[in-house]
C-alpha atoms as one frame of an Amber mdcrd trajectory, in Angstrom:
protein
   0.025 -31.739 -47.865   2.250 -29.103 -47.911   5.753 -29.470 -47.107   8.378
 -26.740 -45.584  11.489 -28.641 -45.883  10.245 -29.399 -49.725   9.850 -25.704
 -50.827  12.688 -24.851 -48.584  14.627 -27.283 -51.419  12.678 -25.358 -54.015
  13.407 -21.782 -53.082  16.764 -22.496 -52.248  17.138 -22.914 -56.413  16.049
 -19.559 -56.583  17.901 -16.178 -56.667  17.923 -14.113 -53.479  14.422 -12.157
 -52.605  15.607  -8.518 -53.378  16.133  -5.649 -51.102  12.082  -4.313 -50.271
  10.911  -7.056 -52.192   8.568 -10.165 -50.611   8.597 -13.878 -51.476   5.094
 -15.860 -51.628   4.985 -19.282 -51.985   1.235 -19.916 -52.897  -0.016 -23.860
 -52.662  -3.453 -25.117 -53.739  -3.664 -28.671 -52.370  -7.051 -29.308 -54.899
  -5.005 -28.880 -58.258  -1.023 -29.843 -56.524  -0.032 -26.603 -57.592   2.642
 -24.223 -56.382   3.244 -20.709 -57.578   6.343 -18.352 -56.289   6.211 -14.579
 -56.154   8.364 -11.732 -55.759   6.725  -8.184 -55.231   7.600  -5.034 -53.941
   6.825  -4.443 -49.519   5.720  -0.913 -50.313   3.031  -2.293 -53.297   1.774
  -4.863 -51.165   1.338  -2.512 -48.304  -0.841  -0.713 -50.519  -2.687  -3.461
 -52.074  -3.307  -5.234 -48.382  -4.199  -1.218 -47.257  -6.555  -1.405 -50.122
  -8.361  -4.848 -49.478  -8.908  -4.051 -45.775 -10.304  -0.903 -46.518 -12.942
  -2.681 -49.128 -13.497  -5.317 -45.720 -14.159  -2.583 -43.744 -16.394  -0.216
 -45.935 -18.730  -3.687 -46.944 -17.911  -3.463 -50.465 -16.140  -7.117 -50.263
 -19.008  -9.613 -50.353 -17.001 -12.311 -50.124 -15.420 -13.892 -47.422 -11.194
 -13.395 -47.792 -10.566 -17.527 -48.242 -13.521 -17.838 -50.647 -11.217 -14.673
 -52.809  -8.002 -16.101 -52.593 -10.072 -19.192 -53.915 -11.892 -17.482 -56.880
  -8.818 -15.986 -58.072  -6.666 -19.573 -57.631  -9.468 -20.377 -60.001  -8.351
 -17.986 -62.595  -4.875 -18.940 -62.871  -1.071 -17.324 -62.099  -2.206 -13.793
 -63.556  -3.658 -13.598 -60.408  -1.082 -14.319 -57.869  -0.831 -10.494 -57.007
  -4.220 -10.156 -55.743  -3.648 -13.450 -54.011  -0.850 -12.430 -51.859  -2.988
  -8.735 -51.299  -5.890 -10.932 -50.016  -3.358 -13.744 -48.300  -2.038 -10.085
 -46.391  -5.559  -9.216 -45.621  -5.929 -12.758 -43.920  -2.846 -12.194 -41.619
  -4.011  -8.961 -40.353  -7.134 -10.508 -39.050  -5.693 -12.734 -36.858  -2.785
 -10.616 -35.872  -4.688  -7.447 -36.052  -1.796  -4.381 -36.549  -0.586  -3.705
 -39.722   2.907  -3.121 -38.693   3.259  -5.948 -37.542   2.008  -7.870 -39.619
   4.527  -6.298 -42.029   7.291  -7.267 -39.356   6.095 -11.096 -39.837   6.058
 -10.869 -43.872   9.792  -9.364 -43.991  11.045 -11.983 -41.288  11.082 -14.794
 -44.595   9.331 -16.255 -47.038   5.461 -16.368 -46.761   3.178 -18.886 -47.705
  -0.480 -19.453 -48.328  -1.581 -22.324 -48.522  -4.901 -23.704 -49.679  -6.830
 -26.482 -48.295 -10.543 -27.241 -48.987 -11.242 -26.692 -45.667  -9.040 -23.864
 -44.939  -7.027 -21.039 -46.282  -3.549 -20.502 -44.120  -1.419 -17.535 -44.220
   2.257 -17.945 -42.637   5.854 -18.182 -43.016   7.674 -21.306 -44.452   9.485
 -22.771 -41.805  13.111 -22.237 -41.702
C-alpha cells in the first residue's frame, strides 16, 4: 500500500520541483514499483489537452486506467504518457481544466495503481 509519509521521506532527498515544472510520483502496487517525474505545466497541459480530446472524439478505445496500465507495462520510457493519461483521470472527476491545473501546481501528484483501481491525487503533505 502506498504510503505518503514514505515518499514524503523520498522526495524530500530530491532537488526542488522547478519553477513551471510538475512532480509525479507514479506507484504500481502489482510490481512495488515507484517512478518520480519532473515535466514542464505548459507540456502537460498540452499532452492532458491532447488525451481528452482523443476521449472525446472516440478515438481512445480504451478505458483511461486500463492506459495508464498498458503503458506501466512497458516500462519508465513511458512515464510521460502516464502522467498525460493520470491528468486525463483528474479532469473526469473534477471536470474543469483549470482547475484541475490549480490542484496539480498545489504539490506533488501521485498516481497510484491498484488492481482494482487507478487513483490520481496529491501526496499528502
Amino acid at each position: 500500500m502506498f504510503d505518503d509519509a514514505a515518499a514524503r521521506r523520498y522526495l524530500a532527498g530530491l532537488a526542488p520541483v522547478a519553477t513551471g515544472s510538475v512532480r509525479w510520483l507514479i506507484y504500481d502496487h502489482d510490481r512495488q514499483w515507484v517512478s518520480v517525474v519532473d515535466g514542464s505545466l505548459a507540456s502537460l497541459r498540452q499532452d492532458c489537452a491532447q488525451v481528452l480530446s482523443a476521449s472525446a472524439a472516440g478515438q481512445a478505445t480504451e478505458s483511461l486506467a486500463d492506459a495508464i496500465r498498458a503503458f506501466l507495462a512497458e516500462g519508465a520510457a513511458c512515464t510521460p504518457q502516464i502522467v498525460a493519461l493520470s491528468c486525463a483521470v483528474l479532469m473526469q472527476s473534477v471536470g474543469d481544466l483549470d482547475a484541475v491545473f490549480a490542484q496539480i501546481q498545489s504539490g506533488v501528484m501521485a498516481t497510484l495503481v491498484y488492481a482494482e483501481d487507478v487513483v490520481v491525487r496529491p501526496v499528502a503533505a
